[in-house]
C-alpha positions in Angstrom: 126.1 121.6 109.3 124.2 123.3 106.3 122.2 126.5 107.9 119.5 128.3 105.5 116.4 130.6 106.5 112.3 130.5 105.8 110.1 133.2 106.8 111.2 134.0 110.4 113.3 131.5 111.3 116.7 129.6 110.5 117.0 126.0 110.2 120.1 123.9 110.3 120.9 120.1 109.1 122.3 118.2 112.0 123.2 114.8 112.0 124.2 111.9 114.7 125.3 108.5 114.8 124.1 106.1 117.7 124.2 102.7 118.1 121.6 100.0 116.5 121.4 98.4 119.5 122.4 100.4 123.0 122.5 97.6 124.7 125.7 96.9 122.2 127.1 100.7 122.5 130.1 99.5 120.2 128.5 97.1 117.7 126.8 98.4 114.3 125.8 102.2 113.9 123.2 104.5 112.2 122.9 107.9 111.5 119.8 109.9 112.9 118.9 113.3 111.4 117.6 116.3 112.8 116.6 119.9 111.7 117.1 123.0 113.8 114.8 125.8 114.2 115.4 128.9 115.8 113.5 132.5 115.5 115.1 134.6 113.1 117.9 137.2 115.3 117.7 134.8 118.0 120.3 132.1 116.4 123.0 133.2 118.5 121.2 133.2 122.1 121.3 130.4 124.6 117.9 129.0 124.5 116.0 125.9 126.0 115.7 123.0 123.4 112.3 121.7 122.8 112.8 118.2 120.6 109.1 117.4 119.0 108.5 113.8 118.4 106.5 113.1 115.5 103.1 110.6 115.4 103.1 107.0 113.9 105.5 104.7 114.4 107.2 105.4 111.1 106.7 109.1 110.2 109.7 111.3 109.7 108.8 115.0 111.6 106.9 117.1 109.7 108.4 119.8 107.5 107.2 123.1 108.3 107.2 126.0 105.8 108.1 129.0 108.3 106.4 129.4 111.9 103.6 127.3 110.7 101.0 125.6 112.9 103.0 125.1 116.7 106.5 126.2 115.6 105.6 129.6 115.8 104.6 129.6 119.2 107.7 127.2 120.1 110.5 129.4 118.5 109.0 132.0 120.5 110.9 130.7 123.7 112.9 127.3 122.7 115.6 126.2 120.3 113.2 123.7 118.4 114.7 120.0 117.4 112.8 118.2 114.6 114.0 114.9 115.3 113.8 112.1 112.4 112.9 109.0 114.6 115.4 106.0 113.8 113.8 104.6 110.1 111.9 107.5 109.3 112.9 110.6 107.3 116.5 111.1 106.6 117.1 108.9 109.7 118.5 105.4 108.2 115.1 105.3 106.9 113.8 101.4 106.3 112.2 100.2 103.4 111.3 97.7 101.0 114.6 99.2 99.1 116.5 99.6 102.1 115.8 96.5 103.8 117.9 94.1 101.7 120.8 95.2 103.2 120.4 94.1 105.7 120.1 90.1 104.2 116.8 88.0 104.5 113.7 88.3 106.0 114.6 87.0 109.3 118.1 89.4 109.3 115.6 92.1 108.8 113.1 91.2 111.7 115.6 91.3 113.7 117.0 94.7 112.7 113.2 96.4 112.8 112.7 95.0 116.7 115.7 97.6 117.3 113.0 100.5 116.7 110.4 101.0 119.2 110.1 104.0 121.8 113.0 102.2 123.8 115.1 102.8 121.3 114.1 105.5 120.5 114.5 107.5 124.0 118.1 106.4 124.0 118.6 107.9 120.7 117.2 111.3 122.5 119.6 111.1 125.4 122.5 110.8 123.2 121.6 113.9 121.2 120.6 115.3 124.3 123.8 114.9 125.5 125.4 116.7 122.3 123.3 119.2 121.9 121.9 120.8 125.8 125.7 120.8 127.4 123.7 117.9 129.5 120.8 120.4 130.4 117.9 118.7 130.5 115.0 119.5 127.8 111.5 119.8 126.7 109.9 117.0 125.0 106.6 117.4 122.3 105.0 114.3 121.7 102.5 113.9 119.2 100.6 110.5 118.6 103.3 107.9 119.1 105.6 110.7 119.8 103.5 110.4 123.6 103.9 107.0 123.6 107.8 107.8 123.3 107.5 110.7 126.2 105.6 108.1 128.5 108.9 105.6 127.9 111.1 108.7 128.6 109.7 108.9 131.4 110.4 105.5 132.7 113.4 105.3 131.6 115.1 108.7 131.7 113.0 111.3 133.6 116.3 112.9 134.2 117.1 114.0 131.2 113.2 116.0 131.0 112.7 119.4 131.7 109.1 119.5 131.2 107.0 116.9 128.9 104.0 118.0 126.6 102.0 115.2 124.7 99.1 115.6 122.2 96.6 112.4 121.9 99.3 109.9 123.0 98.9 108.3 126.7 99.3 104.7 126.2 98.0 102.0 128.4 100.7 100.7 130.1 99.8 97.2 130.2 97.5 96.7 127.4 97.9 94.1 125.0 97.4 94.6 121.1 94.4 92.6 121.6 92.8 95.1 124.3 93.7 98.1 122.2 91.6 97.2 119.2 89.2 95.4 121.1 89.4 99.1 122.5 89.5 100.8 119.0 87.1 99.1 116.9 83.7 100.4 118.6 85.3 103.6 118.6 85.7 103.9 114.7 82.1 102.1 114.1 81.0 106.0 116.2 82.8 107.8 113.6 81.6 105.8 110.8 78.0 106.8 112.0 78.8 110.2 112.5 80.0 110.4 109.2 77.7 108.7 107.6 74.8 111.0 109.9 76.2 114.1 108.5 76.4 112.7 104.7 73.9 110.5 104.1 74.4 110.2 100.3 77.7 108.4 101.0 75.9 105.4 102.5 74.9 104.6 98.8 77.9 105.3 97.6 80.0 103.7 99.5 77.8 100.4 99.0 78.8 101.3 95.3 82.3 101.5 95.4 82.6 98.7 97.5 80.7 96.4 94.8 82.4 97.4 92.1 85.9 96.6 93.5 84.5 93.5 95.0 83.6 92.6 91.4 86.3 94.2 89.4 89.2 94.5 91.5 91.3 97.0 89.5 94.6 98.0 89.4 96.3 101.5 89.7 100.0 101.5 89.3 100.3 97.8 90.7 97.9 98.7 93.6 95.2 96.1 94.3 92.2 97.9 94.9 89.8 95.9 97.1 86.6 96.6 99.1 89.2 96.1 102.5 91.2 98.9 101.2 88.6 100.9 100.5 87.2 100.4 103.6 90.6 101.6 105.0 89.8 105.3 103.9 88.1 105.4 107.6 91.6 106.6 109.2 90.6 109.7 107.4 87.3 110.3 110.2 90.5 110.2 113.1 91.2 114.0 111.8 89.7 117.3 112.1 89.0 118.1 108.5 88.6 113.9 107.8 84.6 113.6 107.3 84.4 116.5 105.0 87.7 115.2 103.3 86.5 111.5 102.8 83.1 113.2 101.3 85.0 114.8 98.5 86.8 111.5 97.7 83.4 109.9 97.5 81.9 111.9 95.3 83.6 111.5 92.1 84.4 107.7 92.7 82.4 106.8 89.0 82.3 107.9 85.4 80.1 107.2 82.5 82.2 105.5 80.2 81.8 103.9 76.3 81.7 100.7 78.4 79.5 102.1 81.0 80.0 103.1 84.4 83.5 102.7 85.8 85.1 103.4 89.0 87.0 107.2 87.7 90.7 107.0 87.4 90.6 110.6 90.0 88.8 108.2 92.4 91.5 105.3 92.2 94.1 107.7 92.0 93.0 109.0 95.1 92.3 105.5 96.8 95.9 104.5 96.2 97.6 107.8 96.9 95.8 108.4 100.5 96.5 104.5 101.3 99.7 103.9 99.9 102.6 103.2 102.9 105.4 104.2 100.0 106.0 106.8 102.1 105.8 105.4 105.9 106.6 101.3 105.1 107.9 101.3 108.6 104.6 101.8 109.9 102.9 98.8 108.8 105.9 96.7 109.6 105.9 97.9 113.4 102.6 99.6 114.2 101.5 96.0 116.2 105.0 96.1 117.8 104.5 99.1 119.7 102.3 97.4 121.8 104.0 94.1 122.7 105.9 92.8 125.6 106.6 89.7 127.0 105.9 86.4 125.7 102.6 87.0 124.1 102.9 87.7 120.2 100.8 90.4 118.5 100.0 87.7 115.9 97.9 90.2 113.6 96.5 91.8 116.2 94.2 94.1 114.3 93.2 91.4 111.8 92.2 88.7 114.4 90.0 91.0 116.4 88.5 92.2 113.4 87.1 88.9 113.3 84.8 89.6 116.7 82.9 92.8 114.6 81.5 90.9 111.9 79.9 94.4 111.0 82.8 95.5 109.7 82.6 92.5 107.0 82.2 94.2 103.7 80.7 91.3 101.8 78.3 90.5 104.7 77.8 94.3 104.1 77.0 93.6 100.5 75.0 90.8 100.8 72.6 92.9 102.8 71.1 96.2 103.0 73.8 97.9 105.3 76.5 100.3 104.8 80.1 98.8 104.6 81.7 100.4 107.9 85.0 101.9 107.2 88.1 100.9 109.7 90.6 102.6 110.9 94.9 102.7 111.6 94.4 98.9 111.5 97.2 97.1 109.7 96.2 93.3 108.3 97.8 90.8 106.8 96.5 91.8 103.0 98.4 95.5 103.3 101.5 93.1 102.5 99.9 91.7 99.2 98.3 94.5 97.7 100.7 97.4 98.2 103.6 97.0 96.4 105.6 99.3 98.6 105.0 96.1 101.2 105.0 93.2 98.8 108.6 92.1 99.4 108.5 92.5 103.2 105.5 90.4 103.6 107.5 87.6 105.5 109.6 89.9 107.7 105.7 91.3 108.8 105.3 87.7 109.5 108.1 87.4 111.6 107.6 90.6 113.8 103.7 89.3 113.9 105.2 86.0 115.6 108.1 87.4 117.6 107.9 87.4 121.2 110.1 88.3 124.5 109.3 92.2 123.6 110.4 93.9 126.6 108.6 96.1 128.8 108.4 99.2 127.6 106.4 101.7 130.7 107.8 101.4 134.3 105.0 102.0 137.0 106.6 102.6 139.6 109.1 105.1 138.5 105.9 106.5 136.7 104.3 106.9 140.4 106.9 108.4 141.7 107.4 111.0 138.6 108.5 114.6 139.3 108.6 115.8 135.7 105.5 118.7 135.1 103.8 116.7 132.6 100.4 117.8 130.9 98.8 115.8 128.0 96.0 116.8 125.8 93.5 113.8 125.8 90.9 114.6 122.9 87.8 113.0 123.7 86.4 109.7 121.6 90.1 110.0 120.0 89.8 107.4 116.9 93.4 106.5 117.2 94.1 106.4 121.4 91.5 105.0 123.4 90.5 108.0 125.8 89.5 106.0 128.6 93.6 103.9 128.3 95.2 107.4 128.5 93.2 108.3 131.3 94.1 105.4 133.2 97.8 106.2 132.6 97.1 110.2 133.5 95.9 108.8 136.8 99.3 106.0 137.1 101.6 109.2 136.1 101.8 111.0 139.2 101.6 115.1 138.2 100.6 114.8 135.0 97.8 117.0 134.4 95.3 116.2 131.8 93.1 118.5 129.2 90.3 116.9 127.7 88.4 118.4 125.1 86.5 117.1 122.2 87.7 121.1 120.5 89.9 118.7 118.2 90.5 115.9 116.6 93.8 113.5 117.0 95.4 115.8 114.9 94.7 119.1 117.3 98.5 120.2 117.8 98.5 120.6 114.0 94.9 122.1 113.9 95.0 123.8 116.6 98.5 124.8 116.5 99.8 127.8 118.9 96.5 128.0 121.3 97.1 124.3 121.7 100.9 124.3 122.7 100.3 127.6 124.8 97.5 125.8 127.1 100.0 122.6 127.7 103.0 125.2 128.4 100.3 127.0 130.8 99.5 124.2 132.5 103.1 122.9 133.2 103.9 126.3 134.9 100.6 125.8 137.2 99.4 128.8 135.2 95.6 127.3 134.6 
């Protein structure tokens, strides 16, 4: 183990190897990785583990300079765990480079069905196990890192101290279907809202739309259409995003010897802040998280699409409209225009058709829970459906909800300390 210091605290490289498949505890392995934190003075004393679980699927945990954001406030009482979810990070991660080890697209299909929350939570008991002395824990879920905490839950409540999510309650019986059905009314709000506090952008994104409707460049063998520009809406799902997506807008053309082009800042930006180079895994499994049974997600996002013609960018066009951004929808064109997800277009495929997922929330266990639970549920959350994760709050019995439309879906990272504090607070019973 490799142990080196930041501002006021020490971090330490830890590394496991579990099982691919845990139903198969002595078939093929993989190696998970993990980074320490502890306060500074306080690396020898026996504290509590906290183990954050980071949004997605697909994202390794975010790498904190120091006590940034939450950590501060966690190191304060717990031994912190930034865990590397299976595929992500330094975790095994899976991509278009990695991938081909495994053999051919249906080899690799089959590999990537081995990383949902399931999975996931078994990888935590194991480094539980190794870590705690067989104490039990305190999980932070963030995003998909709920969605993890919710399958903990069912499936391990024993091995929970006390569970703390930010903007991730799942349904616990919706289909991919029902959750954009869900989202898609939700982003057309945020759209509005954006496009109510900058009215300028309405014109200009009409603009940019055209000219890559017309032109569709290339930037560093990224196919820039009007459906990935539209795409830039995930943006409006954080705190800071409206303001954010403004500044893109604003320099998106240049007066050129040739006239006015689209700048090469603006399709710099475009690629960089759509670009899954650095997260492929989400695109390959983000409709995967949602399915069970026999029913396949089949392009969830992209078929449902189909039911807000609205969201149509050349119907846009051909009227006076604005062209409606979107949101953390994945579609079948992400596979032909990034090349990051170029060569795993067919194993998308595959995952799009599978079926026989298996269930991944347990209700009655959930009724019966006994973990202190509380959940920050941000109101008119772009990325969770608020009304969902209330209906699981009421299904998880204990769980005490705070909703608040203070944040965004990104509020543990904007909101940082005061945000963790309340949820510790409120699994105490101390508000």
């Amino acid at each position: 183990m490799n142990s080196y210091h930041q501002p006021g605290v020490v971090l330490t490289d830890r590394r496991f190897t579990v099982p691919l498949d845990h139903s198969d505890p002595g078939g093929e392995r993989i190696e998970l990785y993990g980074r320490e934190a502890v306060a500074a003075g306080r690396a020898g004393e026996e504290l509590p583990w906290l183990v954050y679980l980071e949004g997605g699927p697909g994202f390794g945990a975010r790498r904190f300079v120091g006590t940034e954001a939450w950590l501060g406030r966690a190191l304060r009482e717990f031994r912190v765990l930034l865990l590397d979810q299976r595929g992500t990070g330094l975790s095994t991660p899976a991509n278009r480079q990695t991938l081909p080890l495994r053999g051919g697209p249906r080899e690799q299909a089959d590999y990537l069905a081995h990383f949902r929350s399931d999975a996931i939570v078994r990888d935590c008991e194991l480094i539980r196990s190794r870590l705690t002395g067989g104490a039990p824990w305190t999980v932070l879920g963030q995003s998909f890192g709920g969605f993890c905490a919710v399958r903990y839950l069912s499936a391990a409540p024993e091995g929970l101290a006390a569970v703390l999510i930010t903007g991730g309650l799942p349904s616990l019986d919706a289909h991919a279907d029902d959750v954009y059905r869900a989202a898609y009314p939700r982003i057309e709000r945020k759209v509005a809202a954006h496009y109510a506090r900058y009215p300028q952008d309405v014109e200009r994104g009409r603009a940019i739309a055209g000219y890559l409707a017309e032109h569709r460049p290339e930037s560093a063998g990224y196919r820039l259409t009007p459906e990935l520009f539209q795409s830039l809406g995930r943006m409006l799902g954080g705190g800071s995003g409206s303001h954010q997506l403004h500044y893109l807008l604003e320099n998106a053309f240049v007066r050129t010897p040739h006239g006015t082009e689209l700048s090469d800042t603006f399709q710099e930006a475009l690629r960089s802040a759509s670009s899954f180079a650095g997260h492929p895994l989400y695109a390959l499994i983000h409709e995967s998280i949602y399915g069970y049974g026999e029913r396949a997600t089949d392009w969830s996002a992209e078929r449902v699409r189909a039911e807000f013609p609205q969201f149509d960018a050349a119907t846009a066009l051909a009227g006076d409209g604005p062209v409606l951004f979107t949101g953390e929808t994945i579609h079948p064109w992400h596979f032909d225009i990034d090349p990051a997800l170029r060569p795993l277009r067919e194993t998308a495929e595959l995952l799009a058709r599978r079926t026989g997922w298996p269930a991944l929330y347990d209700p009655e266990r959930l009724a019966a829970n006994q973990v202190p639970v509380a959940a920050a549920v941000y109101h008119d959350d772009m990325y969770v459906d608020t009304e969902h994760s209330l209906r699981t709050a009421a299904a998880i019995r204990g769980l005490r909800t705070w909703v608040t439309n203070e944040y965004e879906h990104d509020g543990v990272r904007t909101g940082g300390p005061r945000v963790l504090d309340r949820l510790l607070a409120m699994v105490r019973d101390e508000v």
